[in-house]
N, C-alpha and C positions, 0 to 999 in steps of 0.2 A: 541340529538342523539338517533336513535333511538333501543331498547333493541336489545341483540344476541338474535336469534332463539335459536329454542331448537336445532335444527342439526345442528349451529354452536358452540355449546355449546361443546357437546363431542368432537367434532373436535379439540378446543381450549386445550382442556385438554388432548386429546393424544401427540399432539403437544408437550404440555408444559411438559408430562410428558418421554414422546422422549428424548428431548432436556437436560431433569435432569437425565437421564440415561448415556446418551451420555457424561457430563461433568461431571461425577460423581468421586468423589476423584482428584477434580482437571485435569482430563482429557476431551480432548475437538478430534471429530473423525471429517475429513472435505473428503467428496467424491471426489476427483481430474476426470477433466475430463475422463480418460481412466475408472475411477473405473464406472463413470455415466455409460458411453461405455457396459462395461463389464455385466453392472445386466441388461441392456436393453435388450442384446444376452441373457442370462441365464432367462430374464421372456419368451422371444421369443421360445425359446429351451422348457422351461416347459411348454407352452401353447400347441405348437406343440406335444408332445408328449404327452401329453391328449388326443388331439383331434384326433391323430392319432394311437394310444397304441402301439406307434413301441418300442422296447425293447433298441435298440443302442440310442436314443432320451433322453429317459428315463435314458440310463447311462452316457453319454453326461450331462444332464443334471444334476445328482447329482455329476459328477468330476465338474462343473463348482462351483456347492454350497461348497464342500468342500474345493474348492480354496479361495472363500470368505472367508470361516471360518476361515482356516488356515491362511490367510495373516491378519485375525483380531487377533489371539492368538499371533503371531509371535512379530505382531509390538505392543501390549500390553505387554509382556514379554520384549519388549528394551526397551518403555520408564520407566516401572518402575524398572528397573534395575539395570539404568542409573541416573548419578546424576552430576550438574554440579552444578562450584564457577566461577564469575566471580571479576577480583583482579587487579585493577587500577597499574599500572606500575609504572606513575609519576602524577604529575597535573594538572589538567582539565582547560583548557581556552576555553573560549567561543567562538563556532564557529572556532573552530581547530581540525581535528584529533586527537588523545588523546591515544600513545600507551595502548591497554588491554589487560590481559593473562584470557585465558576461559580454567578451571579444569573440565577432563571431565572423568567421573570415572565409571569403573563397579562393581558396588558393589556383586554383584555375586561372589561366587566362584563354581556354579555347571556350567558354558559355557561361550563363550564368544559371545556378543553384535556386531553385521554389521549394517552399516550405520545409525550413529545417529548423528544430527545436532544441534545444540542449535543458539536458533535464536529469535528476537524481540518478542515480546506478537504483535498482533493485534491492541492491545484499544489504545485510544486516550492518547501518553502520549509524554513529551519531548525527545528530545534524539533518539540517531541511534545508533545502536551498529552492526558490520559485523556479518554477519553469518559465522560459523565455522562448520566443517563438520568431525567426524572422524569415515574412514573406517572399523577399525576393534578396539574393544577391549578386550583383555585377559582378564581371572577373574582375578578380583581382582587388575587390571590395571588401573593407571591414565595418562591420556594425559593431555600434555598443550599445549595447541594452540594459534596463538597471530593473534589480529583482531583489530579494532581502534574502539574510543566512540568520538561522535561527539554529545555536548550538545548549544541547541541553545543560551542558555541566561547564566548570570552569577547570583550567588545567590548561595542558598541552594536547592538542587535539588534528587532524587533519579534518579540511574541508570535507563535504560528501564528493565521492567520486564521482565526477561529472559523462554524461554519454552523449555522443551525436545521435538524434533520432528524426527520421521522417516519414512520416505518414504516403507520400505523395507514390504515384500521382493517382492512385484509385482509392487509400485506404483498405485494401484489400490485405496486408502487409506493413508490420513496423519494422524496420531497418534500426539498426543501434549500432555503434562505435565508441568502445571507448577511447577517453580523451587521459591524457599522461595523469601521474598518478599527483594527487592534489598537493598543495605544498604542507606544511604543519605551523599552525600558529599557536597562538597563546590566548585562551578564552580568560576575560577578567570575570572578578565577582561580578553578581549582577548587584544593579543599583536602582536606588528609591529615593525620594524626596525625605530627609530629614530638617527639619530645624534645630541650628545650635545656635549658641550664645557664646561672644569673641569674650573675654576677661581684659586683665592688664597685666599678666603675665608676663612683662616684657623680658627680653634678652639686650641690654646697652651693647654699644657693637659689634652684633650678629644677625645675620638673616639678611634676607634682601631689600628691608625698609631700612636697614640703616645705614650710614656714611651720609646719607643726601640730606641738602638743602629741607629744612620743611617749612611749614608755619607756627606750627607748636611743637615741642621737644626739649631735649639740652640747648643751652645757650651754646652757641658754635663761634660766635666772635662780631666784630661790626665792621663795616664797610661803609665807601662812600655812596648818598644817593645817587641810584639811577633814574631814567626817565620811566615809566614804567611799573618801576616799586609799589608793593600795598604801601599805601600812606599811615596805614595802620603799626607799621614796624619803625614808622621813625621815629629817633630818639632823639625827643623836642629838650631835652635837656641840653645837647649838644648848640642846638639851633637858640638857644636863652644864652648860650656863652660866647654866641655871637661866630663859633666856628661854622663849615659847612655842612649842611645836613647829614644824618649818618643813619644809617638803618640795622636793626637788628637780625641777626641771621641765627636759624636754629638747625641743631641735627636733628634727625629724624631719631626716634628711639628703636629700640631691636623687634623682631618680631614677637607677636605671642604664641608663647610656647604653650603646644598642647600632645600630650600623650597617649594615645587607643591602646590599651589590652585587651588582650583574645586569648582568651586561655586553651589547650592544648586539644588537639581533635581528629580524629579519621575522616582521614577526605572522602565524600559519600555520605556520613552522616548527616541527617536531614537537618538535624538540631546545629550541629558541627559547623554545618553549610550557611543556615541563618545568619548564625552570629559572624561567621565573614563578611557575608552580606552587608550586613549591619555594621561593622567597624570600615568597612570601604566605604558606605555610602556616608558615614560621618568622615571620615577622611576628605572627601571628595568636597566634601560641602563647607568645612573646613578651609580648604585650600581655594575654595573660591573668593572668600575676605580677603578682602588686602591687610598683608602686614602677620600672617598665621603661619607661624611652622608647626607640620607634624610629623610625630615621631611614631613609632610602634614596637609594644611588647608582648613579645610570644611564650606564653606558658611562665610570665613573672621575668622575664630575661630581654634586656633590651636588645632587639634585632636590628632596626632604624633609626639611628641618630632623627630628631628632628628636623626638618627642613621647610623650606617653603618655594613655590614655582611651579613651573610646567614640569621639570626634571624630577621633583619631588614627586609630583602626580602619578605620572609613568612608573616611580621605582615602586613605589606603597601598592600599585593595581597588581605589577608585575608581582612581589614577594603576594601579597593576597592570592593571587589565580595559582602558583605554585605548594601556599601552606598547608601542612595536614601530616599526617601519618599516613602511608596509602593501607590500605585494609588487605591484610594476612591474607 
């Protein structure tokens, strides 16, 4: 390759130092068409009224410059002003919309902030998050705005990195800020609508339908009538021997046990990925019956005892969004 000239040399270094001007403190400036527009008329207008030393050219011309300037102060002044949180609602499945709340705040209290957006970073990164946009804000005012997160894959991932951006007040000019660097969550399998069928699988003394009171179950022992009682549990035997009525109480029986296999896979694989899919979202649907523990095996090897619950739910999404081999 052959060496930069000397006069591509300084070129390179205005450029580069343009450009570290321009993002300086986390700030990034992008000319929108109209702004290109607009300096093209205002070199046009300053050229002419050189060459022609007319006085109205000349003021023309510097009302155009001080328009530049001012719509540079203005939209410099909302982004750093301005501060935004973006705060997961609920939990992230993969390739789903993902309710999100975006905290959109004027830290100021000398005025208040027009039109400021907060919206995706540029670079190369997973995830889409909606743009949000609010009109006006008070000093010292927080907005919450609700927009979706749509992450492609399942895993451990960060949010897209969020930026303060405003158009205002000519659109001549996008102003950008980034905002702290996003936090990291835990994307689960994505999930579908399956249909299963509960068995009678039970577990006596296990899971969370058992020890209680039920209506069918083990015999659990008898007691005296209450006011209240099915009539259907008393035991008119007692009541023909002339003692006081007595009713029969049952234990509940254990949960039904059921076990998901997922045989062994490279996270990424498309096929890989399905059948996670697929074993979460029978999980899921699973644990929605009452009275169902599930368990889970990986590659023939038991990973999760069975269970049942909300706690149960969370562990099985949690090891799911985590399984795999990661790819060489």
């Amino acid at each position: 390759m052959a060496d930069e000239t000397p006069a591509a040399r300084p070129k390179g270094r205005i450029s580069r130092l343009l450009r570290r001007m321009l993002s300086a403190r986390g700030r990034r400036l992008e000319i929108t068409k109209s702004g290109w527009l607009f300096i093209a008329l205002t070199l046009a207008v300053g050229f002419a009224a050189i060459n022609s030393g007319a006085n109205l050219l000349h003021a023309v011309f510097g009302a155009q410059m001080a328009l530049i300037i001012g719509s540079g102060m203005l939209s410099e002044r909302a982004v750093f002003r301005a501060s935004a949180k973006r705060v997961l609602a609920e939990a992230v499945h993969a390739d789903t919309p993902t309710p999100l709340q975006v905290e959109v705040s004027n830290a100021s209290a000398a005025g208040e902030l027009l039109s400021v957006s907060v919206e995706d970073d540029d670079g190369d990164q997973p995830g889409e998050c909606g743009p949000v946009f609010a009109v006006r804000l008070a000093p010292k005012q927080t907005l919450t705005l609700h927009t979706t997160v749509t992450m492609p894959a399942r895993g451990r991932h960060r949010l897209p990195r969020a930026v303060i951006a405003t158009r205002f007040p000519f659109g001549l000019f996008v102003k950008r800020r980034d905002v702290a660097e996003p936090p990291e969550i835990t994307v689960y399998p994505k999930l579908y609508p399956v249909r299963v069928e509960t068995g009678t699988r039970h577990r006596p003394g296990q899971g969370e339908s058992s020890g209680r009171i039920a209506r069918v179950g083990e015999f659990f022992g008898m007691r005296e009538y209450r006011e209240g009682d099915d009539p259907r549990r008393i035991d008119w035997r007692t009541v023909a021997r002339g003692q006081r009525p007595a009713v029969r109480d049952y234990e509940a029986l254990g949960d039904d046990e059921r076990l998901l296999d997922l045989s062994m896979g490279v996270t990424g694989d498309a096929q890989f990925e399905a059948e996670v899919s697929r074993v979460a979202s029978m999980a899921v649907a699973y644990l929605q019956e009452p009275g169902v523990a599930v368990g889970l095996r990986y590659g023939g090897e038991l990973m999760l005892e069975p269970a049942s619950g909300a706690h149960a739910r969370h562990t099985l999404l949690e090891a799911l969004a985590l399984i795999g081999e990661r790819p060489a």
